[in-house]
MDAnalysis code that builds the backbone (N, CA, C; Angstrom):
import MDAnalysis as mda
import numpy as np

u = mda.Universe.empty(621, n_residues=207, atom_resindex=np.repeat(np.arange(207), 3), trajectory=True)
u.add_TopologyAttr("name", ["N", "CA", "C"] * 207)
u.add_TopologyAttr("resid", np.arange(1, 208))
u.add_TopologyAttr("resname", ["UNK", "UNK", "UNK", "UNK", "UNK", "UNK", "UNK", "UNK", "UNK", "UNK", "UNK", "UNK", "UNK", "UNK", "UNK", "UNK", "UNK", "UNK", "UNK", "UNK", "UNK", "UNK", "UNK", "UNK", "UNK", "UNK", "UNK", "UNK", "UNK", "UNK", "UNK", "UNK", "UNK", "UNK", "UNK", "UNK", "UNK", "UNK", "UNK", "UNK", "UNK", "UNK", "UNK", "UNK", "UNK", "UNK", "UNK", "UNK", "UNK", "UNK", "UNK", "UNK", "UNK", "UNK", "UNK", "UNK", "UNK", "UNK", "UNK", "UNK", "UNK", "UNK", "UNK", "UNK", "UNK", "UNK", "UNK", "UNK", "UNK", "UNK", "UNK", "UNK", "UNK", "UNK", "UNK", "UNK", "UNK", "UNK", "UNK", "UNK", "UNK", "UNK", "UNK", "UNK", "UNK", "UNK", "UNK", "UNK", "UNK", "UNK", "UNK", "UNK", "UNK", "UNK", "UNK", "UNK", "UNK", "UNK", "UNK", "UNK", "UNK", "UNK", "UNK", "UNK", "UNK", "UNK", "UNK", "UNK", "UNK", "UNK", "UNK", "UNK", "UNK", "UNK", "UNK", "UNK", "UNK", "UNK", "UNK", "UNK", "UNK", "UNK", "UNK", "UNK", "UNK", "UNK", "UNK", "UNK", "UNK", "UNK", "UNK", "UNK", "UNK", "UNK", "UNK", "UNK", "UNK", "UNK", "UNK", "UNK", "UNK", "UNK", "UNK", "UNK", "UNK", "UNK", "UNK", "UNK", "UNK", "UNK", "UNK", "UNK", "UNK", "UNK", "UNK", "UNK", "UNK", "UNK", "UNK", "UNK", "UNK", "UNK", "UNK", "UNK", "UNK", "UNK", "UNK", "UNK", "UNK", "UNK", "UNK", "UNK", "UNK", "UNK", "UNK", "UNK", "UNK", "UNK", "UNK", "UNK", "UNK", "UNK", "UNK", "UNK", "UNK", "UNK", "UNK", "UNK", "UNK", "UNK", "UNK", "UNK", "UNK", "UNK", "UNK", "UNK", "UNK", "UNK", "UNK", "UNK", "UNK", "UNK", "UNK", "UNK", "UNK", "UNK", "UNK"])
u.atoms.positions = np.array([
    [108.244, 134.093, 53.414],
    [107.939, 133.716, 52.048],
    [106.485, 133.239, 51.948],
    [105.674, 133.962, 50.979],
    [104.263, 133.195, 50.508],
    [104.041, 131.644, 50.528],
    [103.021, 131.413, 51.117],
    [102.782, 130.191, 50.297],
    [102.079, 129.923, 49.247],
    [102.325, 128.611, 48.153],
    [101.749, 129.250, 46.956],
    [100.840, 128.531, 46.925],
    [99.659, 128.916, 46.322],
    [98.334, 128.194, 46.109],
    [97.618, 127.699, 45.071],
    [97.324, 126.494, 44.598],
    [96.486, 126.498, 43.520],
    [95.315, 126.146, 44.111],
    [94.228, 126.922, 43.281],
    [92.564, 125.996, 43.656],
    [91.919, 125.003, 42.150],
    [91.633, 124.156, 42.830],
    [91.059, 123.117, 42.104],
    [89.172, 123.092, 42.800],
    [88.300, 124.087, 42.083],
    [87.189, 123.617, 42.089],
    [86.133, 124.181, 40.786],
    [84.801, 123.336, 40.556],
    [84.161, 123.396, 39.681],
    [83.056, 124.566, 39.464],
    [83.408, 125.052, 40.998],
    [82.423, 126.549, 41.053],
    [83.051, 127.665, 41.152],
    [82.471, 128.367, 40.121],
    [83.393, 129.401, 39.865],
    [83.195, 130.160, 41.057],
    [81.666, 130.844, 41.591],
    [81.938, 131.247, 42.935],
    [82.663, 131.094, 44.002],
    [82.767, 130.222, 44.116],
    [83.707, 129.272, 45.172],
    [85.470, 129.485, 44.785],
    [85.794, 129.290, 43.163],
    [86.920, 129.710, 42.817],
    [86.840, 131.219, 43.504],
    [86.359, 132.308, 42.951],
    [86.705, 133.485, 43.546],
    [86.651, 133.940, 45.184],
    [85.776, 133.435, 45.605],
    [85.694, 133.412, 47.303],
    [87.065, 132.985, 47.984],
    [87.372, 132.197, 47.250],
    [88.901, 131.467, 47.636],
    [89.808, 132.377, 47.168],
    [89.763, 132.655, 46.370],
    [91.135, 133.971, 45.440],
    [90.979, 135.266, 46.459],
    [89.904, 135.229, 46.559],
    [89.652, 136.731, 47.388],
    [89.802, 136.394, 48.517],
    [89.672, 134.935, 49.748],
    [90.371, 135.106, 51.063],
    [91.558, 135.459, 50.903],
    [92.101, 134.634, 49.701],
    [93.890, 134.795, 49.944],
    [94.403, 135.801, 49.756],
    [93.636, 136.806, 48.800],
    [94.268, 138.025, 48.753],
    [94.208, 139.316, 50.008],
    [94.078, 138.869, 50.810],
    [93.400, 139.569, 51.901],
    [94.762, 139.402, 52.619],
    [95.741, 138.344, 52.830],
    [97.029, 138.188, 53.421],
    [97.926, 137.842, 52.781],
    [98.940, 138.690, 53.063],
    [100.497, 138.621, 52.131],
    [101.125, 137.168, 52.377],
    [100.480, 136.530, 53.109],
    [101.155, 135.182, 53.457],
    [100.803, 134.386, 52.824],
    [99.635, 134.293, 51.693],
    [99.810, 133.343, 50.852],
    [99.267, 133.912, 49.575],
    [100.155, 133.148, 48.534],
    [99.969, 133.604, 47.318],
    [99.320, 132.594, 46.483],
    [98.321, 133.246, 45.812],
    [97.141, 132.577, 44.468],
    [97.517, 132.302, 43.832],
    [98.326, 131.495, 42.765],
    [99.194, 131.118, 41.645],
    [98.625, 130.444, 40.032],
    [97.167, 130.069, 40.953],
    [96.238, 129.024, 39.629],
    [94.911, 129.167, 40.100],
    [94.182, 128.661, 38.833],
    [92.804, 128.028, 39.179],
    [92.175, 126.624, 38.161],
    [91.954, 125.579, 38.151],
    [90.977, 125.362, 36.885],
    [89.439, 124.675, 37.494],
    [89.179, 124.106, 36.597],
    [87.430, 123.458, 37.174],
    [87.346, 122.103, 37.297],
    [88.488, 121.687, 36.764],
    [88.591, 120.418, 36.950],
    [89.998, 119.774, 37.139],
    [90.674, 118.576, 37.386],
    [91.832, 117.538, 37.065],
    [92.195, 117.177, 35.671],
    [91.650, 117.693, 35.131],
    [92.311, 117.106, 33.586],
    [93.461, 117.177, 32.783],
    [94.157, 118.587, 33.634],
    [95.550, 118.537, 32.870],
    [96.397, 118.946, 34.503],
    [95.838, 118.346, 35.315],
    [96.682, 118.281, 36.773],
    [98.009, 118.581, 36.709],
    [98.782, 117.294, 36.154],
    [100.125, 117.183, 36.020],
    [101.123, 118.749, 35.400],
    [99.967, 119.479, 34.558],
    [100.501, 120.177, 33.725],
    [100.628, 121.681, 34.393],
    [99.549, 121.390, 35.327],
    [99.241, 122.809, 36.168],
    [100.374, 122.694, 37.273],
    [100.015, 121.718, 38.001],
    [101.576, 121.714, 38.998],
    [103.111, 121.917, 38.396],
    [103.229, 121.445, 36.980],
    [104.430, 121.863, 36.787],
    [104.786, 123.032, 36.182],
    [103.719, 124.024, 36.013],
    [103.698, 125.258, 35.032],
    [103.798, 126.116, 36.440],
    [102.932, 125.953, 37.260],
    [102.772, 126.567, 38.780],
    [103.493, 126.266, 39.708],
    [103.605, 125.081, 40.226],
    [104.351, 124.459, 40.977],
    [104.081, 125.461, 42.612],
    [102.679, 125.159, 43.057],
    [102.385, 124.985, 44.418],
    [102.913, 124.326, 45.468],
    [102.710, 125.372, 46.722],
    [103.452, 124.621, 47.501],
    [101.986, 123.743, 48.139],
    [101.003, 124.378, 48.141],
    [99.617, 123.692, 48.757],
    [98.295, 123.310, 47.088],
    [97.919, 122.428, 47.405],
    [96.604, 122.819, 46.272],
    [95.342, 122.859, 47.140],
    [94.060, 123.465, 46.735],
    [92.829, 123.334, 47.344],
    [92.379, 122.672, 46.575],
    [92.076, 120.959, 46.828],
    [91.392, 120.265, 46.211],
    [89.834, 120.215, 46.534],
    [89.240, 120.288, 45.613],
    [87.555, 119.756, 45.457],
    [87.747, 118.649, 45.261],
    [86.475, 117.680, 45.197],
    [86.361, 116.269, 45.289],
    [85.743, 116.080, 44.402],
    [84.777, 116.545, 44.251],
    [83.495, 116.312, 42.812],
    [83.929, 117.117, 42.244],
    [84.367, 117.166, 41.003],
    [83.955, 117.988, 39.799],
    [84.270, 116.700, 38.461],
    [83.918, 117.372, 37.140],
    [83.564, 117.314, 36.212],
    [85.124, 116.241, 35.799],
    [84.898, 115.162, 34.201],
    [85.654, 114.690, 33.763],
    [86.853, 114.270, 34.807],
    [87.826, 114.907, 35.285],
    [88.786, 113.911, 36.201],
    [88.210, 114.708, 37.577],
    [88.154, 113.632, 38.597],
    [87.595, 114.584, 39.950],
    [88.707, 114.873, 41.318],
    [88.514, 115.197, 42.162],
    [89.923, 115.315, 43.145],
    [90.582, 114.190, 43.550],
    [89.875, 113.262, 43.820],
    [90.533, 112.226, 44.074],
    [91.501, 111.579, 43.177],
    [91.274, 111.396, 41.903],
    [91.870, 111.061, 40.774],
    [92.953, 111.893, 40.517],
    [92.720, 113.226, 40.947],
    [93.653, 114.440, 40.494],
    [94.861, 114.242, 41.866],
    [94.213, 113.963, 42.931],
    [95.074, 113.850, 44.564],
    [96.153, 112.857, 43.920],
    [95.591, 111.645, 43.725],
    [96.468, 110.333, 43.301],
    [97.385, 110.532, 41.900],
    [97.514, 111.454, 41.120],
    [98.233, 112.091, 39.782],
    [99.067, 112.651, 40.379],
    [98.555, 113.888, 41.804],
    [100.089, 114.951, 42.414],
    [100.685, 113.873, 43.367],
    [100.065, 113.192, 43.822],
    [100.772, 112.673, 45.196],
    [101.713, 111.040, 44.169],
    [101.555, 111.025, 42.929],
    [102.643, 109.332, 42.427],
    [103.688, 110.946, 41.519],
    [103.677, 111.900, 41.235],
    [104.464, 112.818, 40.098],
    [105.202, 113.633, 41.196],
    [104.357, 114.159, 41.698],
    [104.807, 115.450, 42.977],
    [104.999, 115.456, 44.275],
    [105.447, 113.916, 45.152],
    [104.862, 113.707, 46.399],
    [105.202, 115.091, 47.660],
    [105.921, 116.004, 47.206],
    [106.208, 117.148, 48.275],
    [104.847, 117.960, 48.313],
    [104.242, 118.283, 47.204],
    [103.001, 119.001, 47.245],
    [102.236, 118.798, 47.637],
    [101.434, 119.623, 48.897],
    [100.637, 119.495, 50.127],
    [99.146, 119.456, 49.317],
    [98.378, 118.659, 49.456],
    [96.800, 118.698, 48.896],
    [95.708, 118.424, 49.887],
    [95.279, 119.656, 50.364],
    [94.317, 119.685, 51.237],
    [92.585, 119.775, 50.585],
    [92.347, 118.977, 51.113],
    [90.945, 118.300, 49.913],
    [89.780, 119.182, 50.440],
    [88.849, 119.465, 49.888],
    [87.782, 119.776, 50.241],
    [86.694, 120.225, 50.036],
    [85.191, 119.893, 50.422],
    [84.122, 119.037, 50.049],
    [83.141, 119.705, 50.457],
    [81.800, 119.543, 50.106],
    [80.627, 120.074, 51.307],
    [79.998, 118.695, 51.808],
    [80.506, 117.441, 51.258],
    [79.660, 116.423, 52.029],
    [80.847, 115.573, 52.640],
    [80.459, 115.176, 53.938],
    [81.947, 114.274, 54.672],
    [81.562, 113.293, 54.731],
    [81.535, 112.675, 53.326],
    [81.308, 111.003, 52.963],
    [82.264, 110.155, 53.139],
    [82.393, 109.412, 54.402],
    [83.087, 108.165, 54.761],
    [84.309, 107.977, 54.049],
    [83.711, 107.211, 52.921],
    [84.366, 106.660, 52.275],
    [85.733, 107.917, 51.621],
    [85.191, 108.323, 51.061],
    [86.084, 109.834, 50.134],
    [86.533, 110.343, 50.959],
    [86.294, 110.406, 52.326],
    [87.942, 110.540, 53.396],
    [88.472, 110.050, 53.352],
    [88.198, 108.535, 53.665],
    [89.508, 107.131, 53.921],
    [90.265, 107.018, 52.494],
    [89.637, 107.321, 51.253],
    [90.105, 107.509, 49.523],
    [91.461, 108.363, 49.778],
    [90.632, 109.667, 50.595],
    [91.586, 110.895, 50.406],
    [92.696, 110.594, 51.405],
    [92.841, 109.983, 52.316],
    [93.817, 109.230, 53.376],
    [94.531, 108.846, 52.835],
    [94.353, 107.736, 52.290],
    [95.169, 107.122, 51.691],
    [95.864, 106.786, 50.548],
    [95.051, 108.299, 49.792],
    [95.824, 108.364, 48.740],
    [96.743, 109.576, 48.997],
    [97.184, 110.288, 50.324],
    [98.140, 110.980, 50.338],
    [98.380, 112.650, 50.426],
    [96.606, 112.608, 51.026],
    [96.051, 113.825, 51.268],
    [96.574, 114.527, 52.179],
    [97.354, 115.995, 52.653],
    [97.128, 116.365, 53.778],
    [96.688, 116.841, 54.716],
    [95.251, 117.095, 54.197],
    [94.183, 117.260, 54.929],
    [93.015, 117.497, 54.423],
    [92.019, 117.529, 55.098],
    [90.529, 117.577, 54.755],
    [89.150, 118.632, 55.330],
    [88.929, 118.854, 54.705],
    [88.033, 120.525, 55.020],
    [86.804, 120.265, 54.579],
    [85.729, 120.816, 55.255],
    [84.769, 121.035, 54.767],
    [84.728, 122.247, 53.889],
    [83.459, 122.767, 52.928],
    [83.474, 124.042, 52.327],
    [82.864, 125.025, 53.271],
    [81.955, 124.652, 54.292],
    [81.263, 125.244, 54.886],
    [82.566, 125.900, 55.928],
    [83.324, 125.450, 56.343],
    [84.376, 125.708, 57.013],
    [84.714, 127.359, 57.585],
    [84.794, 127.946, 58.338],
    [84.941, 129.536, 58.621],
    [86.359, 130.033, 57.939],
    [85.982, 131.067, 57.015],
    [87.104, 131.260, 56.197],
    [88.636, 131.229, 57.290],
    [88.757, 131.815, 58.174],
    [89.785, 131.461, 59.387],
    [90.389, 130.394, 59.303],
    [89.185, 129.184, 59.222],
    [89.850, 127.935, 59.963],
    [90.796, 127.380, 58.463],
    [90.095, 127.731, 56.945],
    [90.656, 127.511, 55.782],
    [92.373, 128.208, 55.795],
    [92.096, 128.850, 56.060],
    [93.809, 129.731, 56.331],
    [94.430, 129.056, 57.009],
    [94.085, 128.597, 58.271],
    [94.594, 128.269, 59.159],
    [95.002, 126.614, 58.630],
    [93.918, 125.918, 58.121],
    [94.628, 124.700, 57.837],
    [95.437, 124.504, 56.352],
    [95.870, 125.843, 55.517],
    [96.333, 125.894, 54.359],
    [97.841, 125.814, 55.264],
    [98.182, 126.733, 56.394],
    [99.183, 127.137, 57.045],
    [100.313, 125.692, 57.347],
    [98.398, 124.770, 58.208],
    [98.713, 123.256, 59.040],
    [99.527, 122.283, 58.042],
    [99.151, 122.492, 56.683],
    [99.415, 121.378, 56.054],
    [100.855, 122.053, 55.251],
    [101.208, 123.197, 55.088],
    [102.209, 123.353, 54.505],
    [103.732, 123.456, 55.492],
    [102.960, 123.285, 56.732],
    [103.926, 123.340, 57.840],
    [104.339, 121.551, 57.783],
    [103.343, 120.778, 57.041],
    [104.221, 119.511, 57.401],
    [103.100, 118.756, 58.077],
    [101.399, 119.630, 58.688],
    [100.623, 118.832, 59.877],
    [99.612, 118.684, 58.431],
    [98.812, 117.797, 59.519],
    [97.558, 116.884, 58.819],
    [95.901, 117.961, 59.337],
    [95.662, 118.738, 58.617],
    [94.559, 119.564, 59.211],
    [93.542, 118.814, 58.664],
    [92.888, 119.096, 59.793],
    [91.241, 118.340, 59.718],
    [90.165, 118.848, 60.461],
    [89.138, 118.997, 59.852],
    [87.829, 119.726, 60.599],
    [87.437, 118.556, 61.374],
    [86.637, 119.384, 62.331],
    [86.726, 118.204, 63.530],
    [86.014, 117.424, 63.727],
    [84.576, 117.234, 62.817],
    [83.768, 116.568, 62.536],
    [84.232, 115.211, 61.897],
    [85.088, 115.523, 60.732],
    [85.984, 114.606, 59.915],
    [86.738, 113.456, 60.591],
    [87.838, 114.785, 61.952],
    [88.918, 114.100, 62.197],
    [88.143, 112.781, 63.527],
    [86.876, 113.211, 64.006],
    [86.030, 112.670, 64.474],
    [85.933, 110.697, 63.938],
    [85.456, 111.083, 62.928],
    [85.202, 109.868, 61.887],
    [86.081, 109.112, 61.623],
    [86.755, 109.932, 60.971],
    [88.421, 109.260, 61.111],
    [89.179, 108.401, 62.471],
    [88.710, 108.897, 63.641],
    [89.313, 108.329, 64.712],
    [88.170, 106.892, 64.990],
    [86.875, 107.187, 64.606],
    [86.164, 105.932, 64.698],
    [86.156, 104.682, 64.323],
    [86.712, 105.586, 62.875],
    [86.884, 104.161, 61.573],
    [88.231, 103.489, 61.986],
    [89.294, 104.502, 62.629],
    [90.679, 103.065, 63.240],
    [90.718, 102.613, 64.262],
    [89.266, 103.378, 65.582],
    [89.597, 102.664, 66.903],
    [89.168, 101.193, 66.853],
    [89.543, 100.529, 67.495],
    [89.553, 98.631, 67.484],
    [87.950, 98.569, 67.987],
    [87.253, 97.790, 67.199],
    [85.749, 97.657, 67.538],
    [85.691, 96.913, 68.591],
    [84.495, 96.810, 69.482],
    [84.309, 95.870, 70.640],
    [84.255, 94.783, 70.243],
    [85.171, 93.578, 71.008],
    [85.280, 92.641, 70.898],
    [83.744, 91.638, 70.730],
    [83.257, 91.056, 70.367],
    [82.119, 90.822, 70.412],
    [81.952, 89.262, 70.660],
    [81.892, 88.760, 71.566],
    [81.450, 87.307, 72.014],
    [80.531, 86.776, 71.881],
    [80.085, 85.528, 71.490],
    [79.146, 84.321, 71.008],
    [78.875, 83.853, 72.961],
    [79.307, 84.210, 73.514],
    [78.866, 83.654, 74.986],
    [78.043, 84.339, 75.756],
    [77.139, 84.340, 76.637],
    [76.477, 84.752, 77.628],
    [77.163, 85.703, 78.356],
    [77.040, 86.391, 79.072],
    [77.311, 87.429, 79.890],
    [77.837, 86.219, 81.518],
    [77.193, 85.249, 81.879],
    [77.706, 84.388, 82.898],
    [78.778, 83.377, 82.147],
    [78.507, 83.021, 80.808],
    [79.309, 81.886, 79.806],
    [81.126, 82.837, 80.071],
    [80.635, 83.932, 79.548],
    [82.081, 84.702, 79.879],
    [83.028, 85.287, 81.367],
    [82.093, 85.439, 82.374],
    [82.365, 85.134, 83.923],
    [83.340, 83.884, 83.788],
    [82.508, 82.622, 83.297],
    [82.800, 81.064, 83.782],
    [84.376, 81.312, 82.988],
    [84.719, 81.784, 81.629],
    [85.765, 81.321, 81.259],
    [86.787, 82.296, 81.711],
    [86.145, 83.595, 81.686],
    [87.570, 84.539, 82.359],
    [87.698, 83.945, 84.011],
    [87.381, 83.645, 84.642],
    [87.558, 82.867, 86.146],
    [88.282, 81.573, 85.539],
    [87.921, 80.404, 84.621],
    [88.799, 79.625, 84.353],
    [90.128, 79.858, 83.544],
    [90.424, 80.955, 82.844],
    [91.187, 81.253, 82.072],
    [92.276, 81.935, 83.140],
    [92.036, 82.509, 84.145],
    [92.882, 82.688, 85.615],
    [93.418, 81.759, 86.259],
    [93.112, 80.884, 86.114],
    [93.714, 79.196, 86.786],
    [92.630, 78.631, 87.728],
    [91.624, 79.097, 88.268],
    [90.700, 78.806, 89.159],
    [90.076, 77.297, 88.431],
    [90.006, 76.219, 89.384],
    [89.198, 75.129, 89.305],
    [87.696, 75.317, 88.938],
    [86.841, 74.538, 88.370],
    [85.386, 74.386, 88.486],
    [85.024, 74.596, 89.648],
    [85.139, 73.796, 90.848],
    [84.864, 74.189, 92.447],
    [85.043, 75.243, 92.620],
    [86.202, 75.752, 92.315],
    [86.520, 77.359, 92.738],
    [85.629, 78.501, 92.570],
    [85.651, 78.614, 91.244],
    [84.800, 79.237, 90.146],
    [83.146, 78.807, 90.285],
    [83.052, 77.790, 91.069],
    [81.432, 77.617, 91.710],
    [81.045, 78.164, 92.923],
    [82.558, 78.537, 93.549],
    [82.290, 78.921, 94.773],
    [82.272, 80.762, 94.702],
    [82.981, 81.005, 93.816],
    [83.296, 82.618, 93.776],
    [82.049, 82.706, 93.380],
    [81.323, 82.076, 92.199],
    [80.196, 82.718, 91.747],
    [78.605, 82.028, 92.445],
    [79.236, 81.599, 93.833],
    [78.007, 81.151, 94.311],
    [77.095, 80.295, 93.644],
    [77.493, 79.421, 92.889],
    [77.034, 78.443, 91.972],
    [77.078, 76.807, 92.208],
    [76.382, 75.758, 91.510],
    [77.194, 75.060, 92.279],
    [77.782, 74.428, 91.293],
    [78.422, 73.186, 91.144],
    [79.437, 72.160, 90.309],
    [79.307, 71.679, 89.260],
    [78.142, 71.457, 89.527],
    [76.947, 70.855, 88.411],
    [76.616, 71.961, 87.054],
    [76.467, 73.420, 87.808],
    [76.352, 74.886, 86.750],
    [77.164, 75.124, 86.142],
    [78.405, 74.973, 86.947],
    [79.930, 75.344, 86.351],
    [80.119, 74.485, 85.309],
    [80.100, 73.091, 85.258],
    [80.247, 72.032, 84.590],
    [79.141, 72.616, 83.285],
    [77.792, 72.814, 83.393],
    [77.102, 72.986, 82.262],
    [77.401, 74.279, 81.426],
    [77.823, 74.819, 82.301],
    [78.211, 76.540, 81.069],
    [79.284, 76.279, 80.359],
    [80.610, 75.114, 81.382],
    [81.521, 75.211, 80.681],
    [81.569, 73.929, 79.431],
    [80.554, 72.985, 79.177],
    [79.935, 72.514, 77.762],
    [78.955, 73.548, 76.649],
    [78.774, 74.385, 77.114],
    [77.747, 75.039, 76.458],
    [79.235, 76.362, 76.042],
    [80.328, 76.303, 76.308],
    [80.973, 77.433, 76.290],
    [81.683, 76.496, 75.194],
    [81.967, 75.021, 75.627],
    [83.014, 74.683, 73.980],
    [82.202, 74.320, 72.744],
    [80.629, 74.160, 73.026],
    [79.847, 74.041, 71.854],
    [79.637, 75.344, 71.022],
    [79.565, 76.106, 71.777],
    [79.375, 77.556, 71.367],
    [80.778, 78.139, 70.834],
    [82.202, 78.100, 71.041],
    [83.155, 77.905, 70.064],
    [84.009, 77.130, 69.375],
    [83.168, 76.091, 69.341],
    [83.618, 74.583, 68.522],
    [84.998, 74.046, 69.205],
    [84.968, 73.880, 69.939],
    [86.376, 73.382, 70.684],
    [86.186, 72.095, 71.420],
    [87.081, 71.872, 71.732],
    [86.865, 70.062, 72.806],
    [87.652, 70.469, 74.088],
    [88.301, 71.372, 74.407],
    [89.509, 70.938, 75.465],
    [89.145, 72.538, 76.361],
    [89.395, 72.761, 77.472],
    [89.792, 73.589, 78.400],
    [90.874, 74.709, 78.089],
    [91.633, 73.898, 77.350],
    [93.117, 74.576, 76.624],
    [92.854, 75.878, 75.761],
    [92.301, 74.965, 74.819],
    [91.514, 75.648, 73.569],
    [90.357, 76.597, 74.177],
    [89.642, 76.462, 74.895],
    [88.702, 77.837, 75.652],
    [89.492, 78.776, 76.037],
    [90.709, 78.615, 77.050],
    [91.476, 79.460, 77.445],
    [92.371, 80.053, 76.640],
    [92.797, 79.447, 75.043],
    [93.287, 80.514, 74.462],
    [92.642, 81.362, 73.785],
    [91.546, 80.657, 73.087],
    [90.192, 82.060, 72.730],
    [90.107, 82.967, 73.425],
    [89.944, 82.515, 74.653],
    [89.792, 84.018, 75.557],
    [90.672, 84.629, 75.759],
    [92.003, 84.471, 75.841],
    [92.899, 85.440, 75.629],
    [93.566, 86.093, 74.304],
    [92.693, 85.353, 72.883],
    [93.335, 85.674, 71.576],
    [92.010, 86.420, 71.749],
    [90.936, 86.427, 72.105],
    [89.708, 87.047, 71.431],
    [88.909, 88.323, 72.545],
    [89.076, 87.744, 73.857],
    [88.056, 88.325, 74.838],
    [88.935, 89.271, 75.828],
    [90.049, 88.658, 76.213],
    [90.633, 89.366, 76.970],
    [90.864, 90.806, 76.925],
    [90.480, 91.854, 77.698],
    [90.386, 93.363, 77.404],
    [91.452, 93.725, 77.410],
])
């Protein structure tokens, strides 16, 4: 069975370039076009796609606005967005408003087929530049410490159970050093106690 297609963009070139990949394979069928979101609701239910090709910019209502209209009326209908600029933000928009995937325009007509296929199968297609970004913006940032590079030695060695002596002796230091990093380590995160250092470092530093 076809899959059915609507395109949502503001260039008409671009509308036909798109009509004319699809007509090239019996596997998916062209069903719509308009230039903009403005009567969204009305096109999905006159058409009723199984995928849409969303644009992002266009005129009076834009994709995003139009994404967030199919995805609260229509949530089965697959809306694979796509753009010529991979602006940050208008990914994480298109994320989370329920997109199933994201394309560049520049994209090799192939890979467009191929992720019309990804997203009506149920997957999340993404050019890889995108899905790139995307993995940046949720990996956990480096922890970032207010301590010295030795300030943090002194507390991960004390945060292990090791004594001041100990911890003077592993780091070839002497009693007196240990003692001063580890004042300069509770001024530096406002604390009074040993306790309180050692749970920072395991709520904050610990890898």
């Amino acid at each position: 069975m076809s899959i059915r297609i609507f395109i949502y963009d503001d260039n008409a070139d671009r509308r036909d370039s798109l009509r004319a990949l699809l007509s090239l394979n019996d596997h998916f069928l062209y069903v719509g076009e308009a230039l903009n979101c403005k009567n969204v609701l009305a096109d999905i239910e006159q058409f009723y796609p199984d995928v849409v090709l969303m644009d992002i910019n266009m005129p009076e209502v834009d994709g995003l606005e139009g994404l967030r209209l199919i995805k609260n009326k229509y949530p089965e209908v697959k809306v694979l967005m796509q753009t010529a600029y991979d602006d940050n933000e208008k990914i994480f928009t298109s994320i989370k408003n329920g997109a199933s995937g994201y394309i560049l325009k520049n994209d090799k007509p192939q890979r467009i087929l191929q992720a019309i296929e990804e997203v009506n199968e149920g997957g999340a297609a993404m050019n890889p530049a995108i899905a790139q970004r995307v993995l940046d913006y949720f990996r956990p940032s480096d922890k970032k410490s207010p301590l010295s590079p030795k300030e943090n030695e002194v507390l991960c060695l004390l945060a292990e159970g090791l004594s001041y002596k100990m911890v003077a002796d592993q780091l070839g230091l002497s009693f007196h050093t240990i003692n001063t990093h580890t004042k300069r380590i509770y001024e530096k995160l406002h604390i009074s106690s040993l306790g309180q250092a050692i749970a920072y470092y395991y709520k904050n530093l610990k890898p």
